[in-house]
C-alpha positions as CSV (number, residue, x, y, z in Angstrom):
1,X,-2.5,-28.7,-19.4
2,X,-0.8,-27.3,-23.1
3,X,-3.2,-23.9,-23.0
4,X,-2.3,-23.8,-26.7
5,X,-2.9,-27.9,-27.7
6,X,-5.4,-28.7,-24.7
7,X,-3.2,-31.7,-23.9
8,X,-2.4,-33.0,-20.2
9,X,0.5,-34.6,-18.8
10,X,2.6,-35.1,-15.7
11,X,5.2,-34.2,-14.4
12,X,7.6,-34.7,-11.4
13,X,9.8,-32.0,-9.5
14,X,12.1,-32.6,-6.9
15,X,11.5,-28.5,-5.7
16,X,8.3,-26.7,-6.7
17,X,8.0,-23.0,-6.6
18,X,5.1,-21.2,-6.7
19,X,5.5,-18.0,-8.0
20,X,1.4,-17.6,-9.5
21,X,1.0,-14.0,-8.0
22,X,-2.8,-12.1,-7.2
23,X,-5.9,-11.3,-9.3
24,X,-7.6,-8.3,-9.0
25,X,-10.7,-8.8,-6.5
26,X,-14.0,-8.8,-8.9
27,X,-16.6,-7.7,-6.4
28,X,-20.5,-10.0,-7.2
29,X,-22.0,-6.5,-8.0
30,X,-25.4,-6.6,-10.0
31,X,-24.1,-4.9,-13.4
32,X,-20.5,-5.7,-13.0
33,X,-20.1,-7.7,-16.5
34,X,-21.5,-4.3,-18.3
35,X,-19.2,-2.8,-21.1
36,X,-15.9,-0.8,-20.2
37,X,-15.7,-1.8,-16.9
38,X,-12.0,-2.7,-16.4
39,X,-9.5,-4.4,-13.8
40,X,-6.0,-2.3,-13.5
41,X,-3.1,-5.0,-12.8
42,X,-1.0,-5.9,-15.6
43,X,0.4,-4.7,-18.5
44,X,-2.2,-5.3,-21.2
45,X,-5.2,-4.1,-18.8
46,X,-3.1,-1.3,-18.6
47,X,-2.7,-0.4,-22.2
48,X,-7.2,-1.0,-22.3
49,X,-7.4,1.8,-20.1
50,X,-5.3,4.3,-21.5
51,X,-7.2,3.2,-25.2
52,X,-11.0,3.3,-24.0
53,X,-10.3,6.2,-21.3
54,X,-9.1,8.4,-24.8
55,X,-13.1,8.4,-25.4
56,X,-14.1,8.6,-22.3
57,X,-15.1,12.2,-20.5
58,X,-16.3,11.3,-17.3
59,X,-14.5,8.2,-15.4
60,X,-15.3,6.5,-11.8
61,X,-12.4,4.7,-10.0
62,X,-13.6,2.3,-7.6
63,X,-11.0,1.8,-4.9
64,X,-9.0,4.8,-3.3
65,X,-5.3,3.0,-2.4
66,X,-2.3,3.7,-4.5
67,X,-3.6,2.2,-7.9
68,X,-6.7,4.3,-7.6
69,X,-5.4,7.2,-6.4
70,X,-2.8,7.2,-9.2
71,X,-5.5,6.6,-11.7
72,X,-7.1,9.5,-10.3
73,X,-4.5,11.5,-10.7
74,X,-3.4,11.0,-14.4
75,X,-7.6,11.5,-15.6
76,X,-7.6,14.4,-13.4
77,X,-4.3,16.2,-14.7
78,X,-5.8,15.0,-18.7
79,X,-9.3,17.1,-18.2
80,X,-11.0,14.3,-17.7
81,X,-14.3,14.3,-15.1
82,X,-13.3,11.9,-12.1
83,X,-15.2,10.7,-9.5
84,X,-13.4,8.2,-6.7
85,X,-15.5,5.6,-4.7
86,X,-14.6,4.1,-1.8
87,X,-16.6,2.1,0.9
88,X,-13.7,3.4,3.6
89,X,-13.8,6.7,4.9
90,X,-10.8,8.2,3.5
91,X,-8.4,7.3,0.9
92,X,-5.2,5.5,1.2
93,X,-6.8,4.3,4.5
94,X,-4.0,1.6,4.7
95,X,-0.8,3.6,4.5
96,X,-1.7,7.1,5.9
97,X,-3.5,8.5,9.0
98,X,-6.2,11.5,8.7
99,X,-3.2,14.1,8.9
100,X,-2.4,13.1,5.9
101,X,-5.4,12.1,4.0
102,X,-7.5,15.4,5.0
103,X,-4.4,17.4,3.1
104,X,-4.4,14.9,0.3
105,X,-8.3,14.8,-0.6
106,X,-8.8,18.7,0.1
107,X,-6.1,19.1,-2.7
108,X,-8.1,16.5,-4.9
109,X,-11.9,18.3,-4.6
110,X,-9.9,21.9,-5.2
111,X,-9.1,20.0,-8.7
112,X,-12.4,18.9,-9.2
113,X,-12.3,15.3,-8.2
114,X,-15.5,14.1,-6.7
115,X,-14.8,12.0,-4.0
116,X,-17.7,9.2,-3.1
117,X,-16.3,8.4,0.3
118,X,-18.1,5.8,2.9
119,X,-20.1,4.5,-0.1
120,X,-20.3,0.8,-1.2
121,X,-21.4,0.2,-4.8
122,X,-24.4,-1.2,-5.1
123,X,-25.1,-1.6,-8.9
124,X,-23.6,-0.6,-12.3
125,X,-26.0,0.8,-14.6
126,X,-25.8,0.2,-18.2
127,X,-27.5,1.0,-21.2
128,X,-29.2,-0.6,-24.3
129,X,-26.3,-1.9,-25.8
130,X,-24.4,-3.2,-22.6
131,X,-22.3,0.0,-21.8
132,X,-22.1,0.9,-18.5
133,X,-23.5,4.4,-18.1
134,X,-23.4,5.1,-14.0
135,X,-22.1,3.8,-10.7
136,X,-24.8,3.7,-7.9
137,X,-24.4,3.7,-4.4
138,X,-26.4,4.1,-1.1
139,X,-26.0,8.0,-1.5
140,X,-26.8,8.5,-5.1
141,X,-26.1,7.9,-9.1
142,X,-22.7,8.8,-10.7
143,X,-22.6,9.3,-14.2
144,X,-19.7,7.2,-16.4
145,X,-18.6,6.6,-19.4
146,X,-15.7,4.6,-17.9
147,X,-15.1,2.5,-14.9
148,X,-11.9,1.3,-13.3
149,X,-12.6,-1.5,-10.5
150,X,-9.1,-1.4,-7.8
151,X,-10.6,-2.7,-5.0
152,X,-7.4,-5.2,-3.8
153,X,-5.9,-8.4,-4.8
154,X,-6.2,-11.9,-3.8
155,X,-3.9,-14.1,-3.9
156,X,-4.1,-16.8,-7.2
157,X,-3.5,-20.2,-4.9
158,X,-6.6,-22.7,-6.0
159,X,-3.9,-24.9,-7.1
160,X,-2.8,-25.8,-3.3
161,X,-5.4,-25.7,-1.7
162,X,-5.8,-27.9,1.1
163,X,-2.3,-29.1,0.0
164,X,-0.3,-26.4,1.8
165,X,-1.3,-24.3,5.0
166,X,-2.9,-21.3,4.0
167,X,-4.4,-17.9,5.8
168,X,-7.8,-17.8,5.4
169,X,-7.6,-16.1,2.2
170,X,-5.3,-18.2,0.3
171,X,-2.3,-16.6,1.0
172,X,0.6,-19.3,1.0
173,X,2.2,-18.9,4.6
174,X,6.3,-19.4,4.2
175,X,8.6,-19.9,6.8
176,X,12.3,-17.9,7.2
177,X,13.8,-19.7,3.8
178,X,10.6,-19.2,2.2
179,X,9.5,-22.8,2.5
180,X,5.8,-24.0,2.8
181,X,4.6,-26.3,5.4
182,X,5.5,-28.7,2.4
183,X,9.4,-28.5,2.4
184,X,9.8,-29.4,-1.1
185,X,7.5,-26.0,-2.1
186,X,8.5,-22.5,-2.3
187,X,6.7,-19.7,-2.4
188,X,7.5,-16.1,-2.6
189,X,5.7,-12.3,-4.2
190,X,1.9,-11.8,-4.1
191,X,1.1,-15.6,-3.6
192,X,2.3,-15.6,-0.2
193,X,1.7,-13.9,3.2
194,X,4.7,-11.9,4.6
195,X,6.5,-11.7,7.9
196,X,4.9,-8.2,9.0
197,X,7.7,-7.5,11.7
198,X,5.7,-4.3,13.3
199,X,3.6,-7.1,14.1
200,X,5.9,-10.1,14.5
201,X,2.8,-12.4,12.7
202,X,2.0,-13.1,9.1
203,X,0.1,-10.7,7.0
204,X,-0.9,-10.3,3.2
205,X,0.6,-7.6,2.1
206,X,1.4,-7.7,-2.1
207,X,3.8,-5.6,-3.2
208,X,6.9,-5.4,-5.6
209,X,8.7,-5.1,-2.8
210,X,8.3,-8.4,-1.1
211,X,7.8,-10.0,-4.2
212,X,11.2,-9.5,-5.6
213,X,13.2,-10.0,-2.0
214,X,11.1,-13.1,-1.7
215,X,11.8,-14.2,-5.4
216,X,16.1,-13.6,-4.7
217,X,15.6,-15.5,-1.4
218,X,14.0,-18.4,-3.1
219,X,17.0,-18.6,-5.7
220,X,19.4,-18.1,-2.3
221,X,17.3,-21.3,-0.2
222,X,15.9,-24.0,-2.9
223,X,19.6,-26.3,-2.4
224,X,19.4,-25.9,0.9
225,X,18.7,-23.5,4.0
226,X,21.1,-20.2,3.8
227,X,20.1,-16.9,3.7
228,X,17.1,-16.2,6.0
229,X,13.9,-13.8,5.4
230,X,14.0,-10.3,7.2
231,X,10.7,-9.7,7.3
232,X,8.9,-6.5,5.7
233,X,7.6,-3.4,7.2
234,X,5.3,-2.6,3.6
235,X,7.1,0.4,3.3
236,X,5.9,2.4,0.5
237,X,6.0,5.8,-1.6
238,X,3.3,8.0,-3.7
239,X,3.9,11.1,-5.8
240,X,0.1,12.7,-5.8
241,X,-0.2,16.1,-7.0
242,X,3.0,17.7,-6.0
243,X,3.0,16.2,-2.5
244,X,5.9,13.5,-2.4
245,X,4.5,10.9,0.7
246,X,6.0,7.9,2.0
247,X,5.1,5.3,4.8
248,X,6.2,2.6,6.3
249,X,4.3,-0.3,9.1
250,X,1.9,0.6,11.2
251,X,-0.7,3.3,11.1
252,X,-2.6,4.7,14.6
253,X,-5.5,3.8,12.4
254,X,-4.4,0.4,11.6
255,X,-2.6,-0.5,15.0
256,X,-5.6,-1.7,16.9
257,X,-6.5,-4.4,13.8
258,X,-3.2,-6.0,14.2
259,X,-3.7,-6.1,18.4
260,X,-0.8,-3.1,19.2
261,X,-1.4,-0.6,21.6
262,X,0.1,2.5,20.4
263,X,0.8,6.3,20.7
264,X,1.9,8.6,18.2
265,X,2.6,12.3,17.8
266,X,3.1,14.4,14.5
267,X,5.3,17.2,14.1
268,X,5.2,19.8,11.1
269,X,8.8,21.2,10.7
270,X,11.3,22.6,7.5
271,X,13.4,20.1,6.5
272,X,16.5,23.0,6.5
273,X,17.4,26.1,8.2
274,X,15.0,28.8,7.6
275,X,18.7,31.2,6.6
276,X,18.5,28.8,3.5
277,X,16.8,30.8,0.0
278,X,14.4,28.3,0.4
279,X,13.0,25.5,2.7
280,X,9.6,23.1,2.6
281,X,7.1,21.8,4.9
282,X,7.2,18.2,6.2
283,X,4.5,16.8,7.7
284,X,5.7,13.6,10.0
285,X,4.3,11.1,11.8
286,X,5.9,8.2,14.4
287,X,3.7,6.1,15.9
288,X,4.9,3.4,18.5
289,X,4.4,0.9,21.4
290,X,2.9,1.8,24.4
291,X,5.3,-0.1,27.2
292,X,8.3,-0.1,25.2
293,X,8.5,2.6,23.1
294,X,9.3,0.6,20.6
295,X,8.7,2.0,16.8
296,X,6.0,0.7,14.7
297,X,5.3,2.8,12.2
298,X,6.0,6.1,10.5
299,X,4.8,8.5,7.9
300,X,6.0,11.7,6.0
301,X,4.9,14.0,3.7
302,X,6.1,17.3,2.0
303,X,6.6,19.1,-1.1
304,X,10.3,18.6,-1.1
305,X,11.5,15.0,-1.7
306,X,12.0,13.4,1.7
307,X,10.4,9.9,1.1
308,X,14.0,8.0,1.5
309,X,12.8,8.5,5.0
310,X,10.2,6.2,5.1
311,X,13.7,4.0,4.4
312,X,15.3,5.3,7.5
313,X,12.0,4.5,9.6
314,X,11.8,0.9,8.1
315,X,14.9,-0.1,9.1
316,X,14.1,1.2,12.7
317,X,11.4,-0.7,12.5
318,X,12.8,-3.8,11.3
319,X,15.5,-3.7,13.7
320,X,13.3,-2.6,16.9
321,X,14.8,0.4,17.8
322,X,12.7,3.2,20.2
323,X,11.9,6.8,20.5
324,X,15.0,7.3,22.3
325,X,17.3,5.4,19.6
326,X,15.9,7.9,17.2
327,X,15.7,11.0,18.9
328,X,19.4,11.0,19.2
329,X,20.8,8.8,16.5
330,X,23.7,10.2,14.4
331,X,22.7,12.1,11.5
332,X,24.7,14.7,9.0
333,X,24.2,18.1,9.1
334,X,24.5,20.1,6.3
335,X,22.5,23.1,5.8
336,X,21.9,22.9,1.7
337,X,19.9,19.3,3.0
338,X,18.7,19.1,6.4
339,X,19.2,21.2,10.0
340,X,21.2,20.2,12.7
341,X,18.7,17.9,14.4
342,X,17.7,15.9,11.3
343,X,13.8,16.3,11.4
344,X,13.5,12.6,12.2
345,X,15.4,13.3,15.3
346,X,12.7,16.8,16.1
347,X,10.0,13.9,15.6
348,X,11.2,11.2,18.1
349,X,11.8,13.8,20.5
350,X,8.9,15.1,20.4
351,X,7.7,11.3,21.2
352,X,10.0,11.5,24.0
353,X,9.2,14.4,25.8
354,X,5.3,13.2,25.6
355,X,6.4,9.9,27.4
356,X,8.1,12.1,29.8
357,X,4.9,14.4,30.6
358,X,3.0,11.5,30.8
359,X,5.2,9.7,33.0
360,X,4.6,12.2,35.5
């Protein structure tokens, strides 16, 4: 159908890709049509919030991964009065384990962020004229003048369904040359599942990330079958409030979802020699699988700029490598950057040695 004309025709394709990306999730909450209430996806959403949150004093984010969190952030750093609701425990549940989140949101209520934690919405309140004027949940009323819903994506598939194979959510499932159980469609970004290889299954997982690698691949495979999909361990990165944080697969949290025993240990370490004018904090985390030590996952956190190891930790997991591969894998030292064990080496060894003791 011509949007612009309302005409309909058809037409023929020899290769179809579908390319049609996610949608914010729009939760049925009674209230949820009320005035300046607003999705945060694209470009022109975007530019909404930063006109009606100019007016705005006190502003509710609904949702506490990286959009929300982010969101939080900028409101809180412009004065603004910001409460975060989230029906999850903790924020950034996905991507970080409680070491990290109980530093992150301990920083955030010392700035003056109300956090509305284990609380589902239950209704938005608006006035007279339509505006919304609170967010209610189980525990009690909080006041807005503004409210940002970033509560997920789904993926924006109607047109194939039934067509195509599909996981339950309507996430297109490709295979390695990012085919569809239809060989003459491609798929690739937030339309499709991923290869999750901490896993080895398929798992939704919309990022830029994926999206783009996916997008080259389909460019690479639509003549015929030639470069093949490496999978994705939804490795990520956050700047929040000083704090520079990346991660990469699996969480402890997360592991038991996803049917993977694991252990995991955390280390707190300088990233150089203490003789150096000045050294930082990181704050690490490995987690791996029981049996075979093999790495699943990884997170790191510190003042200083070391998220180009959530990098490093991808590729171990990607390419299956264990506590031991780590713990003494060859990495430079110089003192202006790192110590003579990298601090990814201190934190697989310190993996290793609690095998040992517990192999005894």
């Amino acid at each position: 159908e011509n949007l612009k004309t309302g005409e309909t025709f058809e037409e023929t394709y020899d290769k179809l890709v579908m390319t049609t990306g996610s949608w914010p999730i729009i939760p049925p909450i009674d209230g949820i049509n009320s005035e300046n209430i607003l999705l945060c996806k694209n470009y022109n959403q975007a530019n909404e919030i930063i006109k009606e949150s100019k007016n705005a004093e006190k502003i509710v984010i609904v949702g506490g991964g990286y959009i929300g969190i982010e969101l939080v952030e900028a409101f809180a750093e412009s004065g603004k009065q910001v409460t975060l609701v989230d029906g999850l425990d903790r924020i950034l549940n996905k991507y970080l384990d409680a070491e990290f989140t109980s530093v992150l949101e301990h920083d955030l209520q010392e700035r003056g962020v109300t956090l509305a934690l284990n609380q589902t919405v239950e209704k938005f309140v608006s006035n007279e004229s339509g505006v919304v004027t609170a967010v209610k949940t189980p525990v009690g009323d909080y006041e807005a003048d503004l409210v940002i819903l970033c509560v997920g994506f789904k993926p924006n598939t109607d047109l194939l369904k039934g067509k195509i194979e599909m996981l339950p959510n309507g996430a297109i499932v490709v295979d390695e040359y990012m085919r569809t159980s239809d060989e003459a469609i491609f798929a690739a970004g937030d339309s499709c599942a991923v290869h999750y290889n901490p896993t080895g299954g398929s798992a939704y997982i919309p990022l830029a990330t994926n999206a783009v690698r996916m997008g080259a691949l389909v460019g690479k495979n639509i003549v015929s079958p030639t470069v093949q999909y490496r999978g994705t361990q939804a490795t990520s990165g956050l700047y929040l409030f000083g704090f520079n944080i990346g991660s990469t697969g699996l969480t402890e949290n997360s592991a038991p979802h996803f049917g993977v025993e694991v252990r995991s240990v955390v280390v707190e370490d300088n990233y150089r020699p203490e003789f150096m004018p000045t050294t930082e904090k990181v704050t690490m985390k490995l987690v791996y699988e029981v049996g075979t030590n093999r790495i699943v996952g990884g997170q790191i956190m510190s003042k200083y700029d070391v998220t180009q190891s959530a990098n490093t930790l991808s590729l171990c997991v990607q390419n299956k490598m264990t506590i031991e591969d780590l713990a003494y894998v060859d990495f430079f030292f110089q003192p202006h950057f790192d110590r003579p064990w990298n601090y990814l080496n201190i934190l697989a060894q310190a993996a290793v040695e609690q095998e040992r003791k517990l192999a005894k």
